[in-house]
N, C-alpha and C positions, 0 to 999 in steps of 0.2 A: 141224185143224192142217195137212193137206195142202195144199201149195202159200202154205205164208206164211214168211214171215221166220224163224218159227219151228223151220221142219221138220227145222234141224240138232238139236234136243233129242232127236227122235226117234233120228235117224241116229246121234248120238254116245254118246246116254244109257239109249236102250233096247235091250235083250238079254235073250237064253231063254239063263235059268241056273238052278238046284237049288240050293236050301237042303240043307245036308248033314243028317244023321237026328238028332234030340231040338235044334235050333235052336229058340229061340222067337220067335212074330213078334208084332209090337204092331201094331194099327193102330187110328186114332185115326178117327171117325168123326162129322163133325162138321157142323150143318146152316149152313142160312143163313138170314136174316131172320125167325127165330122172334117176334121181339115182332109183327113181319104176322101168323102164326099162329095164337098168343096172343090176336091181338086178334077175331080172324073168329073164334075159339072159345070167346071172352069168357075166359081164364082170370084169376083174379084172383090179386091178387099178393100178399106173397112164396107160392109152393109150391101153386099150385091141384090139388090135392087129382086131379083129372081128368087137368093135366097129366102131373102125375107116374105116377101108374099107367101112363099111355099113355106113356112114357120108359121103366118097370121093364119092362114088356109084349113094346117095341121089342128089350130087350135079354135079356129071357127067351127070345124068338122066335129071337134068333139064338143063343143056347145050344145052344137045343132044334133046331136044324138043324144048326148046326154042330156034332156032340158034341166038336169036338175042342178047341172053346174052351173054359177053365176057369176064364178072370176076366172079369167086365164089371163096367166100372164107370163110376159117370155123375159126372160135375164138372160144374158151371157154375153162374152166378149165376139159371138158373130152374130147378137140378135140385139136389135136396137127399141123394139117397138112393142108398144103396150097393147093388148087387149081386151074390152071391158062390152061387159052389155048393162 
C-alpha cells in the first residue's frame, strides 16, 4: 500500500492501541478460491470427508497454539462441522 492512492487508510486508520483486560476478540478467517482447491484435491461434494477433517485439523491447530482461544467454529457451504472445547 505504500506510495498509492491508498496510503491515507494507513495514516488515518491505523493505530497502536490496547484492548482493555477480559475484552473478547472475534476474528473471522476466511480463504479464497476453495472450489480451485477442492478441485486440485478432487474433494467431492457435498462434505468430502478429507476436506472437512483438514478444516477441523486447521482449527484444532490453532486452539492448540493459541490457548487462549476457546471457540472455533467453521460455517460455509463446503464446511459442515462444528468445533468447541
Amino acid at each position: 500500500m505504500a506510495n498509492s492512492e491508498y496510503e491515507y487508510v494507513k495514516r488515518e486508520f491505523e493505530f497502536d492501541r490496547c484492548l482493555p483486560p477480559s475484552n473478547w476478540i472475534v476474528v473471522r478467517i476466511d480463504g479464497c478460491h476453495f472450489h480451485r482447491f477442492s478441485k486440485k484435491h478432487d474433494f467431492k461434494k457435498p462434505n468430502d470427508e478429507n476436506a472437512l477433517n483438514l478444516m477441523n485439523d486447521c482449527a484444532t491447530a490453532m486452539l492448540e497454539k493459541f490457548p487462549d482461544i476457546v471457540f472455533a467454529y467453521g460455517v460455509s457451504d463446503e464446511y459442515r462441522y462444528d468445533i468447541l472445547t
